[in-house]
C-alpha positions in Angstrom: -29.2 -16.8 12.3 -29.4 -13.5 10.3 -30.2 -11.3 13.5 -26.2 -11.7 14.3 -24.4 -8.6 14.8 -21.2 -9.2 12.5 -20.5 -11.8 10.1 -17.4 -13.9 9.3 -15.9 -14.9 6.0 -13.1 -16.8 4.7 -10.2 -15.4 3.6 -8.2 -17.9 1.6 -4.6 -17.2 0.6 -1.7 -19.7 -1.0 -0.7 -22.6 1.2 -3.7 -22.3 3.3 -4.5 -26.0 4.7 -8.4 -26.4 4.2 -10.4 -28.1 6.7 -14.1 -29.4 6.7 -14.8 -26.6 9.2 -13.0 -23.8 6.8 -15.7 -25.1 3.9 -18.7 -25.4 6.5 -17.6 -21.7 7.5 -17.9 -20.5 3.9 -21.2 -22.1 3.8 -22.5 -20.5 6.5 -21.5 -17.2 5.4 -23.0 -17.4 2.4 -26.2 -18.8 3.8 -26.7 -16.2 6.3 -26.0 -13.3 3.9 -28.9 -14.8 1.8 -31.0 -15.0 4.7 -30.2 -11.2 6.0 -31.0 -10.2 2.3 -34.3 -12.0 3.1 -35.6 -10.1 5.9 -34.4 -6.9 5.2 -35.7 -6.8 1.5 -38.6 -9.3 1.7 -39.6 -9.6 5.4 -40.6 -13.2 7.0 -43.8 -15.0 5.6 -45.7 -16.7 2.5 -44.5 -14.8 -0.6 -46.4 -17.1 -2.9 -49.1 -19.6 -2.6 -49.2 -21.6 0.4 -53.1 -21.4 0.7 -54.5 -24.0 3.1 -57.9 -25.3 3.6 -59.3 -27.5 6.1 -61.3 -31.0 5.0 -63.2 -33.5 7.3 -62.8 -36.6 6.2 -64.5 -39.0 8.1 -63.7 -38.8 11.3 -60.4 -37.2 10.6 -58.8 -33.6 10.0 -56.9 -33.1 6.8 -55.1 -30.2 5.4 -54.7 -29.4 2.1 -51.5 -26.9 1.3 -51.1 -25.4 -1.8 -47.7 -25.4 -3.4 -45.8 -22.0 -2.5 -42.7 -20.2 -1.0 -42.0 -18.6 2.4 -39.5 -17.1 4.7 -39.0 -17.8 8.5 -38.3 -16.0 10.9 -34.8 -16.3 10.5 -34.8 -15.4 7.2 -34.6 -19.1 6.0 -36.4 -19.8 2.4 -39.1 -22.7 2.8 -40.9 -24.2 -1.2 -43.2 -26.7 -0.8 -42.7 -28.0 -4.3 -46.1 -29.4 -5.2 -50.2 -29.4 -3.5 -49.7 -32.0 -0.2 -52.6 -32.9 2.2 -51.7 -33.6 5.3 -53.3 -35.6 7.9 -53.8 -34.0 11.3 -54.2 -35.4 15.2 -56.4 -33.1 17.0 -54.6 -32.0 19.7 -56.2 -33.6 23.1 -56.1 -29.4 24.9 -58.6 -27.0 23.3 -57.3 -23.7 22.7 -56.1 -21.8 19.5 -53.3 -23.4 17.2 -50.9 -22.5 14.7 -50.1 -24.5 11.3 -46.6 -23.7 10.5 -44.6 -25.3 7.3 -41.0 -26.3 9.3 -37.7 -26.0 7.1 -35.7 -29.4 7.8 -32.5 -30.7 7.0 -31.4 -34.5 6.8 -28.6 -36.3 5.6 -28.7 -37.6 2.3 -28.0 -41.6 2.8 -27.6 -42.5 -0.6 -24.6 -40.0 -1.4 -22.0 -41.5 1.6 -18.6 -41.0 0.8 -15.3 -42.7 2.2 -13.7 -41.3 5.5 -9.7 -40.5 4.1 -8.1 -43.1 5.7 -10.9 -45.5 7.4 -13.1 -48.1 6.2 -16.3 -45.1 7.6 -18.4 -43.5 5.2 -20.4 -40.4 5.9 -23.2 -38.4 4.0 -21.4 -35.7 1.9 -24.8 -34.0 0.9 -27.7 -32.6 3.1 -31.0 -32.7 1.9 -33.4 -30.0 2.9 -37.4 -30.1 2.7 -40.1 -28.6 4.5 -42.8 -30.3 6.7 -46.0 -28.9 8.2 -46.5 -28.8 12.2 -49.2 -28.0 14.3 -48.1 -26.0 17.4 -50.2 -23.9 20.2 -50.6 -20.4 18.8 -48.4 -18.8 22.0 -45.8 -21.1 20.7 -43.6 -18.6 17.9 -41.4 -21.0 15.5 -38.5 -19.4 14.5 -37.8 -21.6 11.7 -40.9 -22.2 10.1 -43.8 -20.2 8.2 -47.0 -19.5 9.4 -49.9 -20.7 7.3 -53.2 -20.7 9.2 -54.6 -21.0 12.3 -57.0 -23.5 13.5 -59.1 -23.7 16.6 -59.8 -26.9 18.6 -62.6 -27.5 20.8 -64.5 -30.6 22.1 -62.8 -32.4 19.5 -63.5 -30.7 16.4 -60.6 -28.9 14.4 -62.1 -25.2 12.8 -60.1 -23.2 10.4 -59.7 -19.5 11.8 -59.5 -17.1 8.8 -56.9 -14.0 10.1 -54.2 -12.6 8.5 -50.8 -14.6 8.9 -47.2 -13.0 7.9 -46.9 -12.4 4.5 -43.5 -11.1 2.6 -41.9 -10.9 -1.1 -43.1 -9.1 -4.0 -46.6 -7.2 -3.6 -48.0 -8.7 -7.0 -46.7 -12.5 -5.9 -47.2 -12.6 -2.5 -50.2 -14.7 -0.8 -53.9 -12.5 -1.0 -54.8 -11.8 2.3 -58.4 -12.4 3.9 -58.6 -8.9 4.5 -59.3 -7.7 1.1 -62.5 -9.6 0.3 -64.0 -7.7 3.5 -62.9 -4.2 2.2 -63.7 -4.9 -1.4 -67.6 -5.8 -0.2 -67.6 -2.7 1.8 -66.7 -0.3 -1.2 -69.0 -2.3 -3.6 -72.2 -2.1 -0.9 -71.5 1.8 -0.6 -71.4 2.0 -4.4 -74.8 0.2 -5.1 -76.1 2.6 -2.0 -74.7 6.0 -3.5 -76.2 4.7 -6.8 -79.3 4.4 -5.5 -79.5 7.6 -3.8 -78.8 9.0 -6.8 -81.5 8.4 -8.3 -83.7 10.9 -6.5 -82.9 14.4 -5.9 -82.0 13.5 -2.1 -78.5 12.9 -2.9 -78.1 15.2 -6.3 -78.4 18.3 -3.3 -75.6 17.8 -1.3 -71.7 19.0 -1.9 -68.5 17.4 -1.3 -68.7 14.9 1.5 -71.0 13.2 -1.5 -68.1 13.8 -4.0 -65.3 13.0 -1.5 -67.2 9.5 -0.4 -67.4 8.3 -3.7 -64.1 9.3 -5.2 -62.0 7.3 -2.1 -64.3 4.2 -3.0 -63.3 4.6 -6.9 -59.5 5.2 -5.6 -59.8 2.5 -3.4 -61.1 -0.1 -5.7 -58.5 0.8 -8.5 -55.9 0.0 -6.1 -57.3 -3.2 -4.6 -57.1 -4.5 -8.5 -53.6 -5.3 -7.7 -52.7 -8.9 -6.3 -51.0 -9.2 -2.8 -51.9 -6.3 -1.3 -50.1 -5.6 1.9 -52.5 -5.8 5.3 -51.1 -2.5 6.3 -52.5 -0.9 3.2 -55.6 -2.6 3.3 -56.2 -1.3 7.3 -55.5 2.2 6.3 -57.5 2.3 3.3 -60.1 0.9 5.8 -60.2 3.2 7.5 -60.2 6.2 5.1 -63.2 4.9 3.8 -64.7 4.8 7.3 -64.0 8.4 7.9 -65.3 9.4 4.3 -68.5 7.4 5.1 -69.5 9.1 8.2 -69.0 12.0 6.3 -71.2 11.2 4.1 -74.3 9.3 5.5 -74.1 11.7 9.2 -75.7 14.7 7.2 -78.0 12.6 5.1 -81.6 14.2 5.8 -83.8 11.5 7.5 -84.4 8.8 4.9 -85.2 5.0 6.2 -84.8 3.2 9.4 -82.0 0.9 9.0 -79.9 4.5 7.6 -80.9 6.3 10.7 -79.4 3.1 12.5 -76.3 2.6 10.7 -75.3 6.4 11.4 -75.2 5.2 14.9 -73.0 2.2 14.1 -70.4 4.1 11.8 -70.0 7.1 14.0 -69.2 4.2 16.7 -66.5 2.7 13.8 -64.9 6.0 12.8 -64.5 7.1 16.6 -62.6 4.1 17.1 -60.6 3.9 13.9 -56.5 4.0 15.3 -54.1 6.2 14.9 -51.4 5.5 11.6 -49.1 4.6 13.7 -50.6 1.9 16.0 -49.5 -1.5 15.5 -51.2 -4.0 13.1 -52.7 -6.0 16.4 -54.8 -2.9 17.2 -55.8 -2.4 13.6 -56.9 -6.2 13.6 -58.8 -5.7 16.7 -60.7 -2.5 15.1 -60.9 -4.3 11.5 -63.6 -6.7 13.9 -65.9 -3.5 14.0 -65.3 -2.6 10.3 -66.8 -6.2 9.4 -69.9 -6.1 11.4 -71.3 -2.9 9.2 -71.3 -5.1 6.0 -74.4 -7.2 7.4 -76.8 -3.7 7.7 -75.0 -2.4 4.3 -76.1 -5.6 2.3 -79.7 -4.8 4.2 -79.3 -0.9 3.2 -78.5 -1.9 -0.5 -82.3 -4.5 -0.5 -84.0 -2.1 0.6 -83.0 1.2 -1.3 -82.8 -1.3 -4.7 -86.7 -2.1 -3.8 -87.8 1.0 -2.9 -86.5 3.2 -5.2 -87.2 0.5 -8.9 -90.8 0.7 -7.3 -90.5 4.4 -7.6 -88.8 4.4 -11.2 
């Protein structure tokens, strides 16, 4: 609908003869200009709230939507004006689904109004709500907002937490389930770095030290905003990667698991892709960037232990 090349409008002018299809075109018009202002300002997804979570309920699959606001595809607005739960049928082929939140249009029976000139009467308003869906994950929905995905297998329905499309203002828009992942990664380095501190080991080197720690200070301050984009949050990703190999590579031989996780994060930070590659390679790499939090946590036990025991 907003993807069209040109658009037409009315032009109305004295002893013009209206028709129902003059007044639907003036509609339309103004409804697609709204939704090419949509895309091309705020991009298609949740802009606010929208947050799902999957419950078992016995032996069936409910899930709970938060209230929110999104934009299809088509640049169509979608609210879900309050919390809903909604029951779901697992689907009877495994596989990888999408829930999507459908924008839907029916007449409004209770405000018919007389055909001119018949005894007919005809809904004179449309009503328009939004209903969720679950649809294979190959399957795109033009007119409908992504919320989550869910995997089915042998029966059982399993909430898959990746990113989905978000748009709208950065500091209203839906948190992503990136962030978390980054945020532990710059807090485990900072309880390491502290750590290290404390003997002379670290107090000896120069600026890959200084470099490492001032991109996880810059980096947290930034992720202190709400909504940050997934693009921002890949990049600074991977920044930190690079500023972490520089940092732990020339370490002088300290404990095991370090020695290890040199391996790992040289592995990480040759892989980390270029600015410009799309956001399904990033996703792919951000896979890697998660496994290093599991030996980080282990890094940060160990160092806490052995160096109090030194103190």
């Amino acid at each position: 609908m907003a993807n069209e090349e040109y658009l037409s409008r009315l032009i109305p002018f004295e002893g013009l003869c209206l028709t129902a299809t003059d007044l639907l075109d003036e509609q339309t018009y103004n409804r697609k200009t709204l939704a090419r202002h949509n895309l091309y300002l705020h991009g298609h997804g949740i802009v606010q709230g929208l947050q799902v979570e999957l419950q078992q309920r016995k032996k069936q699959y409910v899930a709970i939507i938060q209230a929110g606001f999104g934009i299809t595809r088509l640049g169509q607005g979608v609210q879900l004006a309050e919390a809903s739960a909604v029951p779901l049928e697992v689907p009877k082929q495994d596989g990888e689904y999408m829930l999507w939140l459908f924008h839907v249009e029916s007449p409004d029976d209770k405000a018919l109004r007389p055909v001119f000139d018949t005894a007919e009467e005809k809904p004179a308003r449309v009503i328009e709500r939004s209903a969720p869906r679950l649809h294979p994950v190959e399957d795109d929905q033009q007119d409908a907002v992504a919320l989550c995905r869910i995997n089915v297998r042998l029966g059982r329905m399993v909430q898959v937490q990746l990113p989905v499309p978000r748009a709208g203002r950065q500091s209203r828009a839906a948190e992503s389930y990136l962030k978390p992942r980054v945020v532990e990664y710059i807090r485990l380095n900072k309880k390491i770095m502290q750590s290290l501190y404390r003997t002379a080991l670290v107090k000896e080197l120069g600026l890959d030290t200084l470099g490492f720690y001032s991109a996880l200070v810059g980096s947290e301050l930034m992720l202190i905003e709400e909504g940050t984009p997934d693009r921002v949050l890949y990049r600074a990703a991977g920044l930190l990667i690079n500023h972490g190999h520089d940092f732990f590579n020339p370490l002088p031989k300290t404990t095991a698991r370090i020695e290890k996780y040199k391996d790992f994060i040289r592995q990480v930070n040759a892989a980390v892709p270029a600015a410009d590659q799309a956001d399904e390679v990033w996703l792919k790499w951000f896979e890697k960037f998660e496994r290093l939090l599991q030996p980080l946590g282990r890094i940060v036990d160990e160092l806490e232990a052995t160096v109090e025991a030194q103190r």
